[in-house]
C-alpha positions in Angstrom: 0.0 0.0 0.0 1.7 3.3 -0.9 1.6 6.3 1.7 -0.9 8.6 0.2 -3.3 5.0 -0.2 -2.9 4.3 3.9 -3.6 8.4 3.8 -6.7 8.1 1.9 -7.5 5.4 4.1 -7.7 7.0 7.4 -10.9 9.4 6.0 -13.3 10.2 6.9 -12.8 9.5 10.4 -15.6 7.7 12.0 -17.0 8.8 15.2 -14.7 7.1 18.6 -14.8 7.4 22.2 -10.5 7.5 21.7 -9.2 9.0 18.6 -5.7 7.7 17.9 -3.0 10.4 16.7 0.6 10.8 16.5 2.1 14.0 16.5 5.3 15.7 15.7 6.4 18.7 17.9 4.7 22.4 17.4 8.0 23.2 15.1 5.8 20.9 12.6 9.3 20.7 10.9 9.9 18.1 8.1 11.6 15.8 10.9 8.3 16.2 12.6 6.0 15.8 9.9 7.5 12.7 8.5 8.5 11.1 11.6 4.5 11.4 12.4 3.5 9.8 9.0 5.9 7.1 9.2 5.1 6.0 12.6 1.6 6.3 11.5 2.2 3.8 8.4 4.3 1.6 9.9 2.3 0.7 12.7 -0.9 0.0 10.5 1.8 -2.5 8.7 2.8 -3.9 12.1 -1.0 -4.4 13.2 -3.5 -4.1 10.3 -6.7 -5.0 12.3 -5.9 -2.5 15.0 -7.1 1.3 15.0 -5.0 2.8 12.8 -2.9 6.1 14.2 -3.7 9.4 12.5 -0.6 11.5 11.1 -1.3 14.7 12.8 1.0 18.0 12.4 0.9 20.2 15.1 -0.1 23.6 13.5 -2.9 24.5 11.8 -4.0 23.2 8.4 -3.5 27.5 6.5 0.2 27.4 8.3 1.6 24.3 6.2 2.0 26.9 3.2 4.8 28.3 5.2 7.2 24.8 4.9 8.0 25.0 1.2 10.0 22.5 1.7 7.4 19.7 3.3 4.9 21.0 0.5 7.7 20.1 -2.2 8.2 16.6 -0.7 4.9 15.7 0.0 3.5 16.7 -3.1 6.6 14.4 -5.2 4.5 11.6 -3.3 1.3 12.7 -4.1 0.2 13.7 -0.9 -2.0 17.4 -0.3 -2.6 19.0 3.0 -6.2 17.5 2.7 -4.7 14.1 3.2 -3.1 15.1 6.7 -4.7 15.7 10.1 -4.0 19.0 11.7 -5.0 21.2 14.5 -8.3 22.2 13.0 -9.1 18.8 12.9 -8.4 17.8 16.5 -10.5 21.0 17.8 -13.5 19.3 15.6 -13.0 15.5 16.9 -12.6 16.7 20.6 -16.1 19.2 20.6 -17.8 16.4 22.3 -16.3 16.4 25.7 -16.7 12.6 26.0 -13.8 12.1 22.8 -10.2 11.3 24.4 -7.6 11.4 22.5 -4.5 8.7 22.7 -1.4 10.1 21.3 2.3 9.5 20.1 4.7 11.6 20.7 7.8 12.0 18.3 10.1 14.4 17.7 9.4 15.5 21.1 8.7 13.8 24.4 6.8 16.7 26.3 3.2 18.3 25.1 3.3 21.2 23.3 0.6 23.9 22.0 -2.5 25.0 24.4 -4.6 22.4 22.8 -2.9 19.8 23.7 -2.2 20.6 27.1 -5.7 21.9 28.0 -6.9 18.3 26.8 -4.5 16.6 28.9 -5.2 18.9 31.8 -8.8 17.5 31.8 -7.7 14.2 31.8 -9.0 13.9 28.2 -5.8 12.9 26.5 -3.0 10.3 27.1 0.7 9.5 25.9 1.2 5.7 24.6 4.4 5.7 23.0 7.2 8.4 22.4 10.4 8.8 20.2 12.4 11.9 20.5 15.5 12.8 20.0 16.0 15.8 22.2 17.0 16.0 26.3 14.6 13.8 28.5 12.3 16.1 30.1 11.3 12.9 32.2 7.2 12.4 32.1 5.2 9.9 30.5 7.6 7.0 31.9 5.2 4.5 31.6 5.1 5.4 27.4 5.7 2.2 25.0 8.6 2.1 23.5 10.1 5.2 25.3 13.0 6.0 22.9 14.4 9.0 23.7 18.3 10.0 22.8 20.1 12.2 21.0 20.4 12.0 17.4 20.7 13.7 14.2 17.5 13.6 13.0 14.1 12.0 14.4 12.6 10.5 11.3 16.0 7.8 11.7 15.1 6.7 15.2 11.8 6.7 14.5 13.0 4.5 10.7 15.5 2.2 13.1 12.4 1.1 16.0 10.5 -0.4 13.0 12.8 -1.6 10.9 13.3 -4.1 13.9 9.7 -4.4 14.1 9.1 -5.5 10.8 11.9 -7.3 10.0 13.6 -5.1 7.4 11.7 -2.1 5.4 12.4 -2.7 1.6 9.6 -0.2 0.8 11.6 2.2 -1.5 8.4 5.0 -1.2 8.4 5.8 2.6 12.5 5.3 2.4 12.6 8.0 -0.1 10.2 10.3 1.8 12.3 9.2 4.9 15.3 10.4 3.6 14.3 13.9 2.9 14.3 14.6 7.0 17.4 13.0 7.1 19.8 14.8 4.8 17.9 18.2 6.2 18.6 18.1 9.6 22.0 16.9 9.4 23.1 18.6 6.2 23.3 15.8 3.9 25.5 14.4 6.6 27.7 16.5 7.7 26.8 17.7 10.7 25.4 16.3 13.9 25.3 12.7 12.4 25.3 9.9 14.9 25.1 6.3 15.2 21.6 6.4 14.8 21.5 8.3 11.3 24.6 6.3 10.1 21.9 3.2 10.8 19.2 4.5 8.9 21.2 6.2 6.1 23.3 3.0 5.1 20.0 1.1 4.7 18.0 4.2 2.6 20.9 3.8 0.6 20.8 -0.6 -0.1 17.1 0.2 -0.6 17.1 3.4 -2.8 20.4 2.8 -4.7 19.8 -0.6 -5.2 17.7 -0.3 -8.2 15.5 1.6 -10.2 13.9 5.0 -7.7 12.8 8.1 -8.5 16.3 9.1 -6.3 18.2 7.9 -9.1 16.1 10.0 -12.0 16.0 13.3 -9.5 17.0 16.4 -11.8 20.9 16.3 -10.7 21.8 19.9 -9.6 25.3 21.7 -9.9 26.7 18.3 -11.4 25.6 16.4 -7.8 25.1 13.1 -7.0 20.9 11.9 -6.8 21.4 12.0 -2.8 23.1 15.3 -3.0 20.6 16.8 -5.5 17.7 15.6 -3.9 19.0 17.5 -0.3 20.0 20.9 -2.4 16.2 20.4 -4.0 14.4 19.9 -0.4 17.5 22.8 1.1 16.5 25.5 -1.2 12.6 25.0 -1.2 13.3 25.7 2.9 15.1 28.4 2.6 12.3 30.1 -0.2 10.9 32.7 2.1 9.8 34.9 -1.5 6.5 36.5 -0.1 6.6 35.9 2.8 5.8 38.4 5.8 8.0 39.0 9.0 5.3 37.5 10.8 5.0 34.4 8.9 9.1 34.0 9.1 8.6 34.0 12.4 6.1 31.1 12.5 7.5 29.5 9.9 9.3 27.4 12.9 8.4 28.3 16.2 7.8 26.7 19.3 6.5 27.6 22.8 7.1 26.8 26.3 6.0 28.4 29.6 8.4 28.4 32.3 8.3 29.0 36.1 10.1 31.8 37.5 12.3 32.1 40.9 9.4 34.2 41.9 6.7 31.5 41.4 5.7 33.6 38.3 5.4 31.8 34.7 7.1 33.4 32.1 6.0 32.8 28.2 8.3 32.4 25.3 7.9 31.8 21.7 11.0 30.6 20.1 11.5 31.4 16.3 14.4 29.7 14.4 15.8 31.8 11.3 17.7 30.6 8.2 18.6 34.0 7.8 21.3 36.4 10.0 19.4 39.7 11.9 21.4 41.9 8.8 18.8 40.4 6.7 16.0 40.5 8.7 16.3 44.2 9.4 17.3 45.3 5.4 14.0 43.4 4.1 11.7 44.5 6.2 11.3 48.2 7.7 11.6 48.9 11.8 8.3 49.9 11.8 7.3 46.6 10.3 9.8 44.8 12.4 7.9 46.5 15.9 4.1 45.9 14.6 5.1 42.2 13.9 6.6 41.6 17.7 3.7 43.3 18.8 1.5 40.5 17.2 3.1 38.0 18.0 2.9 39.0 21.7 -0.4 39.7 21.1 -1.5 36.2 19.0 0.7 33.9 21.5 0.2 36.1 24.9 4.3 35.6 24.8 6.0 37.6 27.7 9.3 36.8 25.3 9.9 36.6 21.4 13.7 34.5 20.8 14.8 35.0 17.4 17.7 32.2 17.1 19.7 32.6 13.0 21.9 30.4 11.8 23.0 30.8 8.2 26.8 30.7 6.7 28.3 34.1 5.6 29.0 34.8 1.9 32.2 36.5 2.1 34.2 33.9 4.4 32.1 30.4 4.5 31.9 31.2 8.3 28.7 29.4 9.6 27.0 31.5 12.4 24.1 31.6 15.0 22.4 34.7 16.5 20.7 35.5 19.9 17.9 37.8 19.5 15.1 38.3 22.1 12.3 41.1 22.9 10.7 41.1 26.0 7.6 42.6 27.2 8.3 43.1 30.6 11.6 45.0 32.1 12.2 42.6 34.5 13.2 40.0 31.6 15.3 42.8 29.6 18.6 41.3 31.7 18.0 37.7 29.9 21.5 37.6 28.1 23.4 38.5 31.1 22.5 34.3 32.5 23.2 32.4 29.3 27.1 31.7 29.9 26.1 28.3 27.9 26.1 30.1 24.6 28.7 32.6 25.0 27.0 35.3 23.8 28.9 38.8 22.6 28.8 42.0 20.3 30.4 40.5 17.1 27.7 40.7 15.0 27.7 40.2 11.3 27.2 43.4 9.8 27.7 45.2 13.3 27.0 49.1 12.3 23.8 48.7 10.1 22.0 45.9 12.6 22.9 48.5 16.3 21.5 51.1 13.9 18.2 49.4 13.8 17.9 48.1 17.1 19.0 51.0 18.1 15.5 52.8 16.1 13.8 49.6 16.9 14.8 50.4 21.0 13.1 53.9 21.1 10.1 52.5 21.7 10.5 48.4 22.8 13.1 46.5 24.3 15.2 44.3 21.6 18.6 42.6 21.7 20.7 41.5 19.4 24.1 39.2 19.9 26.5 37.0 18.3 26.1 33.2 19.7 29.6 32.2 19.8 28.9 28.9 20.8 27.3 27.1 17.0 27.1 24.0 18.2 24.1 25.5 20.5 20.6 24.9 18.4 17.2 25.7 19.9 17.7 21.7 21.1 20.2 23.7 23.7 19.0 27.2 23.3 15.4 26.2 25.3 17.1 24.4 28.1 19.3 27.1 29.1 16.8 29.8 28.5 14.5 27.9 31.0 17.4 27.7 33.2 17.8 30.8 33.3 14.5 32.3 33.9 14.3 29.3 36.7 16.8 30.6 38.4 17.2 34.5 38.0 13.7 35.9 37.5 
């Protein structure tokens, strides 16, 4: 059965006291989204007669324009946004308040989004099973399997669990869709690869490579090899941000957590991740522009902080590079950067004059900050954790 015939499959959804989801993170990255629709397919292969798990992406259905890149990849496997579950969805299915929801996590192994939580809170939703590679935030022990370590990408741990399962995946469809997540997130292997990936990408390649795909007849770019084409392809359809607003860069990969302050007090923050450096940011779009679009996304997510975290390579020396950005609404946050020793923020920031120009125009009227993360081998993965550690401990 190919993925978009299991899709099909799955509608409409009949009425159930349980619905059955699995569900990347809020991100809804194209780890996330094909970790979910893997799991998904592979379990229905694994246990045909049971209830099947529904694919569900963690934003809502109008926000999957913003992830050229999982459009471009879906749609090479014939698979529309109609086909998928989504927010909307869920907030349909759970109207009844006697529908419970029983959920997989992966790509993440704590809730995340207000609907989620607020269906847990009432003791209308439970975690099953989870796969994530990020740190252990240690709930839902009693989850089956429980597989949570670091890794390059999710979509391979998620790949390795049921390859076991089923005795060796030949399927050469969901590999190729599989692999996509892969070469992203570690940039067609070079960086943050471990044992995991190396597992999953030596067998995408005896399956893909082995005969006749539609790897092997990709358009070949610059002179590349199919695997290398096939991640420039996915790479530059993610990086496409042609049309786009400030504010839909901004949700283009954001997630949000609440933490507890020293002071008992819970603090908000979004977190936006930017393929882009701050230079750019603030030459595209005016400081007027810039402002409003902070301002609603306080306003839309009731954020106490917006994080801006860039990581892009710079032209002129090949020098990959993060930023640290962050607004805050209230004053008593504005000292944030002064308890992140972890990722050794400074003032070195590319193109130094014309971005303290604009924050400096942007700071007349709101708080924003703007540093060079020294530390690159710091993602959001490490950025949230010592955020929360900070705001845990100093405010």
């Amino acid at each position: 059965m190919s993925v978009k015939a299991f899709l099909e499959k799955l509608r409409p959804v009949s009425a159930k006291s349980v619905f059955r989801f699995v569900t990347g993170n809020q991100s809804a990255d194209m780890d996330s989204v094909v970790s979910a629709i893997s799991y998904a397919y592979f379990y229905n292969q694994k246990n045909p007669s049971e209830q099947p798990y529904l694919p569900l992406v963690n934003i809502t259905r109008d926000e999957l324009r913003l992830r050229r890149d999982i459009v471009l990849l879906l749609q090479s496997h014939s698979i529309s946004k109609d086909q998928l579950f989504f927010l909307d969805d869920v907030h349909e299915l759970t109207k009844s308040a006697q529908s419970k929801l029983e959920i997989v996590l992966v790509d993440h192994c704590g809730l995340q989004g207000e609907l989620l939580n607020a269906l847990y809170d009432t003791q209308r939703l439970s975690v099953a099973a989870i796969i994530d590679h990020h740190a252990d935030e240690g709930v839902f022990t009693n989850a089956s399997p429980r597989i949570i370590h670091s890794n390059g990408s999710c979509s391979a741990l998620v790949f390795n669990y049921w390859n076991r399962e089923l005795g060796g995946i030949q399927d050469t469809e969901i590999v190729l869709m599989l692999l996509g997540p892969l070469l992203i997130d570690t940039s067609n292997m070079t960086q943050k690869v471990e044992a995991g990936d190396l597992e999953a990408f030596d067998h995408y390649k005896a399956v893909l490579l082995g005969g006749p795909t539609a790897l092997q007849t990709a358009a070949v770019v610059n002179g590349s090899t199919p695997i290398e084409g096939f991640y420039l392809t996915l790479k530059a359809a993610k990086k496409d941000l042609e049309g786009f607003l400030f504010f839909d860069i901004l949700r283009k990969d954001y997630k949000q957590f609440k933490f507890s302050g020293k002071s008992g007090e819970s603090v908000t923050i979004g977190f936006s991740s930017l393929g882009k450096s701050m230079a750019w940011i603030l030459k595209k779009f005016s400081t007027s522009q810039i402002t409003e679009t902070f301002d609603q996304m306080v306003q839309t997510f009731h954020l106490d902080v917006v994080v801006i975290t860039t990581s892009y390579t710079k032209k002129e020396t090949g020098e990959y590079t993060r930023e640290f950005c962050y607004y805050p609404t209230k004053k008593s946050l504005e000292g944030l950067s002064n308890y992140l020793d972890p990722l050794q923020l400074d003032k070195n920031i590319y193109n130094k004059k014309e971005v303290e120009m604009a924050v400096e125009e942007i700071s007349k009227t709101r708080s924003f900050h703007v540093y060079n993360q020294v530390n690159i081998r710091a993602s959001r993965k490490q950025v949230v954790p010592a955020v929360k550690d900070a705001i845990e401990a100093k405010f």
